[in-house]
C-alpha positions in Angstrom: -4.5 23.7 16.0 -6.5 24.5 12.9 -4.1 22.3 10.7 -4.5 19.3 13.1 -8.4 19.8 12.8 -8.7 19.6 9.3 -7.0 15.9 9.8 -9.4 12.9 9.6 -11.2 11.3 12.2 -8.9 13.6 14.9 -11.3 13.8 17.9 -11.4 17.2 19.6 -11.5 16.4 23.2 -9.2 13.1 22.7 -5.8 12.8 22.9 -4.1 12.1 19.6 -0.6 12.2 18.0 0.6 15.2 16.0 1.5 13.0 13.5 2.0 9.4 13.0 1.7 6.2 15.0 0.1 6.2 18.8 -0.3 2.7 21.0 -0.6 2.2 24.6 -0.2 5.0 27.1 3.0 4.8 29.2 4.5 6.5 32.5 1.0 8.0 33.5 2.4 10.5 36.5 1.2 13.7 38.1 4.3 15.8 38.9 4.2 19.9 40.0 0.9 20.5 38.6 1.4 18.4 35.4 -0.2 14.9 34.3 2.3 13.5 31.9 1.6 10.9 29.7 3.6 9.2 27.9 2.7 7.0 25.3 4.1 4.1 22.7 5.0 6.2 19.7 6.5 5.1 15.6 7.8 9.1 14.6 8.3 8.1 11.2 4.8 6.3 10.2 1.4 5.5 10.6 2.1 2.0 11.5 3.4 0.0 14.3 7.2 0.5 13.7 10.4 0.8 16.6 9.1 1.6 19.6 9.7 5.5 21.2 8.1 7.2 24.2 5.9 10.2 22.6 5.3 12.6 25.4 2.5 14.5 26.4 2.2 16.9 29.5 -1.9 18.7 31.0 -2.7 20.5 33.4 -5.8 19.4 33.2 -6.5 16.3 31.5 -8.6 18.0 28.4 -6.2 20.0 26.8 -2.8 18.5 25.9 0.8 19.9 24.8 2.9 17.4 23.2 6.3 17.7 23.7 9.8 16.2 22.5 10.1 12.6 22.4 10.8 11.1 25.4 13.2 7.9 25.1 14.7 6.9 22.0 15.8 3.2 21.1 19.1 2.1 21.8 21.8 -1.0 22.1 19.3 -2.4 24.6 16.5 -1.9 22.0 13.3 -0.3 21.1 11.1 1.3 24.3 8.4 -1.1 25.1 5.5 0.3 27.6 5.9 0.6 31.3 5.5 2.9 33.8 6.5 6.3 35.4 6.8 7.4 39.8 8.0 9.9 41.4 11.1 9.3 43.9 10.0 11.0 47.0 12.4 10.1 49.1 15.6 9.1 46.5 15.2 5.9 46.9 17.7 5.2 43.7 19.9 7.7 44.6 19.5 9.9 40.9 18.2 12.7 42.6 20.7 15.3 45.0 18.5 18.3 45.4 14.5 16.8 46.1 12.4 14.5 44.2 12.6 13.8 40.5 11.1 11.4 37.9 11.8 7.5 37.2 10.8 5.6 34.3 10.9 2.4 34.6 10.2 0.4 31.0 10.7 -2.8 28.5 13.6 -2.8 26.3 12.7 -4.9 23.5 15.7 -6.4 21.6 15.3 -8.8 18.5 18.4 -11.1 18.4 18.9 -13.1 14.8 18.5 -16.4 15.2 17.1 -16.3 18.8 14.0 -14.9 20.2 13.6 -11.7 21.5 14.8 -10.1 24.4 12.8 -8.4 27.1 14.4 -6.8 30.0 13.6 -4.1 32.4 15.4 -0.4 32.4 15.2 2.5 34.1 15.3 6.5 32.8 15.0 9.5 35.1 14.4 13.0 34.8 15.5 15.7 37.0 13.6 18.7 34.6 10.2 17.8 34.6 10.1 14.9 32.5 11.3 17.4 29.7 15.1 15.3 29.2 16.0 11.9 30.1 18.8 10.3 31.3 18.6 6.0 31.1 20.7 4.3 34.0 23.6 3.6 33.1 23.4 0.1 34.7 20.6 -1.1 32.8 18.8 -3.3 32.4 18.0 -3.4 35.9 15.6 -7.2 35.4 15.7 -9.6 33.1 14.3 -13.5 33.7 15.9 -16.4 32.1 12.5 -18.3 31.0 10.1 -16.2 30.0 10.1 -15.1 26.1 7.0 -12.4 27.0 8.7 -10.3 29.6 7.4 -6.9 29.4 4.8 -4.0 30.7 6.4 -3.0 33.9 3.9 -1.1 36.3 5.7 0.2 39.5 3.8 1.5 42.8 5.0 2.1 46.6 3.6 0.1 48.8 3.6 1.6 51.7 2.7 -1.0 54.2 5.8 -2.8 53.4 7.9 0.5 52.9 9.0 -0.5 49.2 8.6 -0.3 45.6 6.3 -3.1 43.7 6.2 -4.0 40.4 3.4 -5.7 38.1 4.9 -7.3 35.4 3.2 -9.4 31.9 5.0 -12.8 31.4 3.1 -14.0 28.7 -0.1 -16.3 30.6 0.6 -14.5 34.0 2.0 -11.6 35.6 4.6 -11.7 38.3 4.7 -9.7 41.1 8.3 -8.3 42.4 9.6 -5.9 45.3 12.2 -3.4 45.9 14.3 -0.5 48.0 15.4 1.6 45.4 13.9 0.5 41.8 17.4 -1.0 40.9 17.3 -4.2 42.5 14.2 -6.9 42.4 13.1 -9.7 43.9 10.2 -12.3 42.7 7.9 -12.5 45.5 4.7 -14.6 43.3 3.0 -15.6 39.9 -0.3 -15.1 39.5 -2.9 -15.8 36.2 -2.7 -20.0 36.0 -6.2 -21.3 35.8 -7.7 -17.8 36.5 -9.6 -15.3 34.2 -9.6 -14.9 30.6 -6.3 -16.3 28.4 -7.7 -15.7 24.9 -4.5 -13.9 23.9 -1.2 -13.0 25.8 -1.1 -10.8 28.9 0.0 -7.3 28.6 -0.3 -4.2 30.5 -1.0 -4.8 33.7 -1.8 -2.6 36.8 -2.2 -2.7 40.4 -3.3 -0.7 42.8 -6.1 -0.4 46.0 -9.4 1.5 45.9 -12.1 1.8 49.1 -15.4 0.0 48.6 -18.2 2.5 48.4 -15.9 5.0 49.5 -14.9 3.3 52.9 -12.1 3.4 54.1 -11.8 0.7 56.3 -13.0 -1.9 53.6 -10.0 -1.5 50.9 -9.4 -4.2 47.4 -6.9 -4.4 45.6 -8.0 -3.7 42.0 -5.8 -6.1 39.3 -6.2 -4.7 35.4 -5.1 -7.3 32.4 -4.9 -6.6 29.2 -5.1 -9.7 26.6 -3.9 -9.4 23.0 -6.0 -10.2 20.0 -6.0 -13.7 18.8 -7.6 -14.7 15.3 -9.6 -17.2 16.8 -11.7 -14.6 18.7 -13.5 -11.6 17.1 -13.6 -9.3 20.0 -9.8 -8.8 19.8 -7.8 -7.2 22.6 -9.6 -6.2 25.6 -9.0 -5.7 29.3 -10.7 -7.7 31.9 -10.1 -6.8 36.4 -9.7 -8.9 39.3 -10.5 -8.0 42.8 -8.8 -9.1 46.1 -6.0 -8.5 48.2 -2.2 -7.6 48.1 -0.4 -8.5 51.2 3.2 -6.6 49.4 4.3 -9.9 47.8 1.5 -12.3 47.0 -2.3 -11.0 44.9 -4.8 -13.5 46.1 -8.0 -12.7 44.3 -11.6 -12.9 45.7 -14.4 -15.0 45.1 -16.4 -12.7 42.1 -12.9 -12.8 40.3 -13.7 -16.4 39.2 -15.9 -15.3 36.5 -14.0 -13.1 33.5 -14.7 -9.5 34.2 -14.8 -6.7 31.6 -13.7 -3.0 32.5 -15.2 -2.1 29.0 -17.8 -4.2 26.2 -16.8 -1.8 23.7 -14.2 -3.0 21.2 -11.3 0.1 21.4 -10.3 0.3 25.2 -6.8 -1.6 25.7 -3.8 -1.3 27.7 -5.1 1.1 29.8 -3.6 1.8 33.0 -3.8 4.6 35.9 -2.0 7.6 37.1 0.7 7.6 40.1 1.1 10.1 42.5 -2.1 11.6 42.3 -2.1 14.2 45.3 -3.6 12.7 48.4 -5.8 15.6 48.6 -7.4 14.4 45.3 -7.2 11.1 45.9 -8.7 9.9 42.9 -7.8 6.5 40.9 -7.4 8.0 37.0 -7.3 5.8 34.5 -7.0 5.9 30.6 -6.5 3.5 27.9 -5.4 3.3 23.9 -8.9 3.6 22.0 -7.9 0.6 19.6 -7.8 -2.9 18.9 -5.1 -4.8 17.7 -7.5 -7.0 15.2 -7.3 -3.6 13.2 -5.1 -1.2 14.8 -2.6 -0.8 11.9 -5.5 -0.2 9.3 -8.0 2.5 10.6 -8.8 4.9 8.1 -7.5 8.2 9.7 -4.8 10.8 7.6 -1.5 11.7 9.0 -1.8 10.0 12.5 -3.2 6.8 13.7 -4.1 6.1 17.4 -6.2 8.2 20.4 -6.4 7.7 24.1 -9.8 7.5 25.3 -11.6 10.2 27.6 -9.4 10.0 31.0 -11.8 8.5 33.8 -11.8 8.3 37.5 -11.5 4.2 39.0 -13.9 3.0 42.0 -15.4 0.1 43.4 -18.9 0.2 44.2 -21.1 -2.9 45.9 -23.2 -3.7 42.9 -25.4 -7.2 43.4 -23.5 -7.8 46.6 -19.5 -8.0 44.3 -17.2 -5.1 44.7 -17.5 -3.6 40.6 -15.2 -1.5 39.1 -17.1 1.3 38.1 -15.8 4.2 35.3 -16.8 7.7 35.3 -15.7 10.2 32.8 -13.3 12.6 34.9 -14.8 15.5 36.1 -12.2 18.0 34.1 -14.4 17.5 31.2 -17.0 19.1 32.5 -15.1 22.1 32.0 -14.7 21.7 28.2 -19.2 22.1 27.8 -20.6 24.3 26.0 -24.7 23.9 26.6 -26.3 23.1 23.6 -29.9 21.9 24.8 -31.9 20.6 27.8 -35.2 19.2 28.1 -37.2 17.5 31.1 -39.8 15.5 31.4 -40.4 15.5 27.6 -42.1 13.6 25.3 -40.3 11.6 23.1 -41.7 13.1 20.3 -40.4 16.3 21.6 -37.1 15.0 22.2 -37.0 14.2 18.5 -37.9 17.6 17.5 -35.3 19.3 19.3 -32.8 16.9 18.3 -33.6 17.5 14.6 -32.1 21.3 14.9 -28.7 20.1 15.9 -25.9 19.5 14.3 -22.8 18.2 16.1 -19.3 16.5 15.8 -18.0 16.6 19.3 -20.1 16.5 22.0 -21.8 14.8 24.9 -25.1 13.5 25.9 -26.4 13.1 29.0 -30.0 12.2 29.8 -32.0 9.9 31.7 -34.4 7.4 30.4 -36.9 5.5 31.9 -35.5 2.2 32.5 -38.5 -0.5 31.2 -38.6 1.0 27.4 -36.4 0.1 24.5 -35.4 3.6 24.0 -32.0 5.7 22.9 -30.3 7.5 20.4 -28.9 7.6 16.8 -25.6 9.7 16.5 -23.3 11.3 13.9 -26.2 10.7 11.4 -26.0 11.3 7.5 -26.9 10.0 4.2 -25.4 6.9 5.1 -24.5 6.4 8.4 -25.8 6.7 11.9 -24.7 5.3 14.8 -27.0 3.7 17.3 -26.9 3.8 21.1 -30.0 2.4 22.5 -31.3 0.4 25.6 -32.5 -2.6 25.2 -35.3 -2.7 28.1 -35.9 -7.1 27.6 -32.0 -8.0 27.7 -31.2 -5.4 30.4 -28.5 -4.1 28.5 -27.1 -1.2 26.8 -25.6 -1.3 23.2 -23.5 0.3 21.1 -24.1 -0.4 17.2 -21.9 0.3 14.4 -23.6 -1.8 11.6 -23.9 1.3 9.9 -21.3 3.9 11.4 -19.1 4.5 8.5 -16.3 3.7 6.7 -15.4 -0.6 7.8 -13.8 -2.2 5.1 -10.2 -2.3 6.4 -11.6 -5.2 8.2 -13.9 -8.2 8.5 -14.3 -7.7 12.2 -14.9 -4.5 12.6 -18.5 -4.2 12.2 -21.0 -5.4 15.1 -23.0 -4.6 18.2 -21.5 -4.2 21.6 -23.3 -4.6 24.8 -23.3 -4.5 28.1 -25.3 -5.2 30.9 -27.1 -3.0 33.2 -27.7 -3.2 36.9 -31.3 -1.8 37.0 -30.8 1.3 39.8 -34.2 2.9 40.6 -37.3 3.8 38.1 -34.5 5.3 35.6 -31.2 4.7 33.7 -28.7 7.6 33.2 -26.8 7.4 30.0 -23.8 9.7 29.3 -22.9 9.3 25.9 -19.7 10.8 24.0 -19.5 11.4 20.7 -16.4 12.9 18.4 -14.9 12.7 15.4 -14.2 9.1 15.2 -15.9 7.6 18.7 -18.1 6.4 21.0 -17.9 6.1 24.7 -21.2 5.3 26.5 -21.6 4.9 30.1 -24.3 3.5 31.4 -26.1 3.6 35.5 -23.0 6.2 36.5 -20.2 3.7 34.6 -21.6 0.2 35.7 -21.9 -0.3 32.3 -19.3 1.0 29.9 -18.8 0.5 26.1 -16.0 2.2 23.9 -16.1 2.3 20.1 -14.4 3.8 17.3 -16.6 4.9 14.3 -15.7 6.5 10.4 -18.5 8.3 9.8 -19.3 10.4 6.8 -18.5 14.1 6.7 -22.2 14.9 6.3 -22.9 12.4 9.4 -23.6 15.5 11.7 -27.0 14.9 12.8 -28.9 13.0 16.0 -32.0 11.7 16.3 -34.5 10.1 19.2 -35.7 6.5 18.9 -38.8 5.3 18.9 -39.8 9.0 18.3 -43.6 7.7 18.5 -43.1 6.3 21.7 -45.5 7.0 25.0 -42.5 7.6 27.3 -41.7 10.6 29.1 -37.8 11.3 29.3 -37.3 12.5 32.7 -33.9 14.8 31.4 -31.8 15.3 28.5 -29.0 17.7 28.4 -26.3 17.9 25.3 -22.9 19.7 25.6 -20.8 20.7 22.5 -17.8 19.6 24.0 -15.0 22.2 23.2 -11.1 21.7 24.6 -10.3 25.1 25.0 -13.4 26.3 27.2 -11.1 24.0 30.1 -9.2 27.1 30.3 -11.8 28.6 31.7 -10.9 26.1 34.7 -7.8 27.8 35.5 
């Protein structure tokens, strides 16, 4: 651990790479006590290169072991993203002696003179996830038409007593269904003339979540990734629909009209959830790549390149009147504080003062301010840089800005300020803000509001600071954490 430390821009609590390239997270499973994730991984450099699946295994979603690569390229082609299940029931017949794991991913073939080839395969694991054997009839789907054919997500629906698959076609995603994750049949399209298309789709997930905890009122919760275009600054992103899923056909609801956001930040993409989450948990987890593709191959870090953000639980809460998807950093974390400070009902004045002792790379804040003052923080701070997360009381918004955050010139886009807005919630706003080696992640009103950014700060940029500090307002609480990985074994 103390080599991987001394690496730059590695974030202590964030899941990284040993070494080399990291993009989107793949076959996201819980299996005997074990969250595996698996994730789009170059071994032999920082760059994007010939897709593998790297391989990482938790018990607890803070501290991670990475293990041997997963899936390997082949005659079908480089391993694209997709997804991971568990086969209760041996449904595809791979497993003789109880349930085992099934990965079910994009082979991605380039054919000279052609255009590539993306098809559907399957791997399964009867160890764990710890070796891998692919089908031997793959690929299991291919389509005829569609050049962008990748990104499978697979779930049981268990209303209709079969697999279902979520698929990226390139404007749209199609929707098929299965017995035994071999065979597939289209059941719909879905994506013309709805949400946003400023770049191809990618990454897509499906899966139901109770309003406001009810269980009789249920939506069906839609991710999308998009895929940087050069005509748009903001790069990739990931918006949500909301709706229903009948086991063949998404139709969406009315608030999915309007383009919605599951992040404002810059570096949250292709995230997706975890399946087979114990029913007595019952949580929707969810995590994404902390990048962008405007400048994913050109961040400043040493020896890897490419983090997951902070793994976070999923719900939809009635916000305005719409069912919202809502982000709150898992609870695991929680385990990984160490108490640094806590004040309440302080001045702001005071706040500054205290805040002028500390000196901190990885840690969280979490605090309340009052919600009709312009008010928030400055962050890894040094000679040169300092990052600001403030409230901007007039707009109603949050912001993240990185004007001045570090180290930017690998690309034109890369500097700006990100908001969101807020859904004002009583006389105050509660902030949780984490901060690391190279990011951001600010969740605003219990994740209404949620902005993810990367940052290159200076080595010196170690302080934090209170803004306005002459301010009148009284800060009802503030509590920071030194967030350290380890202290989760504390959990056990």
């Amino acid at each position: 651990m103390s080599i991987l430390a001394k690496q730059n821009y590695r974030g202590a609590y964030h899941v990284s790479p040993q070494v080399n390239w990291m993009n989107d997270p793949n076959g996201m499973v819980y299996f005997e006590g074990e969250y595996h994730l698996f994730f789009q991984h170059h071994p032999n450099d920082v760059t994007c290169g010939p897709m593998h699946w790297g391989h990482l295994v938790s018990k607890d979603l803070v501290t991670w072991d990475e293990l041997d690569i997963a899936l390997f390229p082949d005659e079908h082609g480089t391993i694209f993203s997709g997804s991971a299940v568990v086969d209760w029931n041996n449904t595809t017949g791979f497993f003789e002696n109880g349930p085992g794991l099934v990965a079910i991913f994009t082979h991605h073939l380039e054919v000279e003179g052609s255009h590539q080839l993306q098809r559907q395969s399957l791997a399964y694991s009867t160890d764990k996830g710890r070796t891998w054997v692919k089908y031997e009839g793959n690929p299991v789907l291919e389509h005829e038409t569609f050049i962008d054919f990748r990104d499978p997500k697979v779930f049981w629906h268990k209303e209709t007593n079969r697999w279902g698959m979520i698929i990226a076609c390139g404007q749209t995603v199609c929707l098929y269904h299965s017995p035994d994750l071999l065979t597939w049949t289209l059941g719909s399209e879905f994506g013309s003339g709805i949400g946003s298309h400023d770049g191809v789709w990618e990454c897509p997930d499906l899966f139901p979540l109770e309003v406001d905890g009810e269980a009789a009122n249920v939506k069906w919760v839609m991710l999308v990734s998009i895929g940087a275009d050069p005509a748009f600054v903001e790069g990739s992103r990931t918006q949500y629909f909301t709706g229903d899923f009948d086991g063949v056909t998404f139709t969406p609801d009315a608030a999915s009209m309007e383009v919605r956001w599951i992040d404002y930040g810059r570096d949250n993409y292709a995230g997706i959830t975890w399946s087979d989450i114990p029913a007595e948990d019952g949580r929707r987890l969810f995590i994404g790549w902390m990048s962008n593709w405007k400048y994913a191959n050109q961040t400043p870090t040493e020896g890897f390149r490419g983090a997951m953000t902070i793994p976070r639980e999923l719900t939809l809460e009635t916000i305005s009147g719409i069912a919202t998807l809502v982000q709150k950093p898992a609870i695991e974390l929680e385990c990984a504080r160490r108490p640094v400070l806590t004040l309440n009902q302080a001045t702001a004045s005071e706040v500054e003062e205290a805040l002028r002792q500390l000196h901190l790379v990885s840690y969280e804040i979490h605090t309340e301010l009052p919600i009709n003052q312009s008010l928030g923080f400055k962050v890894r701070v040094g000679a040169l840089n300092e990052t600001i997360v403030g409230v901007d009381a007039s707009a109603a918004t949050i912001y993240v800005d990185r004007t001045k955050s570090g180290l930017h010139s690998f690309h034109a886009d890369f500097l700006g300020v990100h908001a969101a807005k807020l859904t004002s919630v009583g006389e105050n706003l509660s902030l949780r803000i984490f901060v690391d080696a190279g990011s951001v992640e600010v969740f605003g009103n219990e994740g209404q509001a949620v902005i993810t950014d990367l940052i290159y700060p200076d080595a010196d940029a170690t302080g934090i600071s209170f803004f306005p500090a002459h301010s009148p307002a009284i800060i009802p609480s503030l509590s920071i954490y030194e967030l350290i990985p380890s202290a989760a074994d504390k959990a056990d």
